[in-house]
N, C-alpha and C positions, 0 to 999 in steps of 0.2 A: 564286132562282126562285120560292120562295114566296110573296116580297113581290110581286112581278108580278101572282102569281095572286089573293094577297088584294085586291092593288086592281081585280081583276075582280070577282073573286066577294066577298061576305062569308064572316064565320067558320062559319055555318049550312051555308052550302051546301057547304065546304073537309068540314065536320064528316060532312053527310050523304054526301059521293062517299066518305070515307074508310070508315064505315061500311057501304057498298055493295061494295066492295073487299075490305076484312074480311074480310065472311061470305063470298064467292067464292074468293077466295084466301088459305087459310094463310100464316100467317105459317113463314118457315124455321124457327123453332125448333117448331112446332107441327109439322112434316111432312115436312121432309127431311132431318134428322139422325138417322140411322137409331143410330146410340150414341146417343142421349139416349131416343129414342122406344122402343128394345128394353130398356135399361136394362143393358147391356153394359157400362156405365160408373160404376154408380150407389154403386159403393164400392169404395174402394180395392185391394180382391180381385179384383176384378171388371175393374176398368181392368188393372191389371197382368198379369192373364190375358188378357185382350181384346187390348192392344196384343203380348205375347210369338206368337200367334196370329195377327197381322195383317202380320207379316214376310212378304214377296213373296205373298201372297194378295189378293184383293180384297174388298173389305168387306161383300160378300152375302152371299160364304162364310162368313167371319170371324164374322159375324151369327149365322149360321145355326148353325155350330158351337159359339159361344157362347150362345147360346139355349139350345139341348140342353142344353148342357152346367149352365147354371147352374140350369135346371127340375131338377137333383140335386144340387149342389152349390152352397156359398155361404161356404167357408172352405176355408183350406190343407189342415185336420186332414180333410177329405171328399174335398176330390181329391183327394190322397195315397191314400185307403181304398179308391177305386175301381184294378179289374182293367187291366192295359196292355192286355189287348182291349179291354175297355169301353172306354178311353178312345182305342182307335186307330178302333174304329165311330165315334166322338164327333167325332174330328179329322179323317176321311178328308175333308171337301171343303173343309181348310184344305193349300196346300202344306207339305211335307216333316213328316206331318203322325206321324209315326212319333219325329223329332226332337223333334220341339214336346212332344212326349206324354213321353220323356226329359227335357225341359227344365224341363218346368210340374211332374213329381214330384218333380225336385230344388231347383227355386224354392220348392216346400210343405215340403220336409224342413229347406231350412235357415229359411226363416221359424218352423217350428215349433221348430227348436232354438235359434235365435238371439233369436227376437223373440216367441214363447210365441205361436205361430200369429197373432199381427197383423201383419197390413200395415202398412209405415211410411207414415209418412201425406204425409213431404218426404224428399226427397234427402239422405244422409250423407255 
């Protein structure tokens, strides 16, 4: 299809509509990847928390929850340290969010015992 259009138009004008397009509309990865754009993802903690929290939930909550949650934390050794209150306030607008809060201080306990609090970075 773009060779159609180039033997309508030249490269100039393909260049300038593209440009015009642009600045109106975001590009997806610039605006609708709310994990890339929240940063829910941006390390290996972070992703594996993010997805453990994303089980039958919908990803505004998941967001949402994960947002809070990482404005205090940003390693296993930190969530582990926080209160099962504090982190069931933290998980309430993610499903079963009481589970999840059991599951993510026992995911930080053996990361911490097993792997000296780092996230593996590929599959074992």
């Amino acid at each position: 299809m773009i060779t159609d259009l180039e033997s309508e138009m030249d490269r100039s004008q393909i260049e300038k509509v593209f440009d015009i397009l642009s600045q109106n509309y975001p590009l997806f990865s610039e605006h609708d990847n709310e994990w890339m754009s929240d940063g829910v993802n941006s390390t290996p903690f972070k992703n594996s928390v993010s997805v453990t929290l994303s089980t039958m939930t919908h990803t505004k909550r998941v967001i949402r929850a994960a947002v809070e949650l990482f404005s205090e934390v940003s390693t296993p050794h930190e969530l582990e340290q926080l209160t099962d209150e504090h982190l069931r306030e933290i998980f309430k607008p993610v499903a079963h969010y009481s589970r999840k809060k059991i599951t993510l201080k026992e995911m930080c306990r053996q990361q911490i015992e097993k792997q000296g609090g780092k996230v593996p970075q590929f599959r074992e």
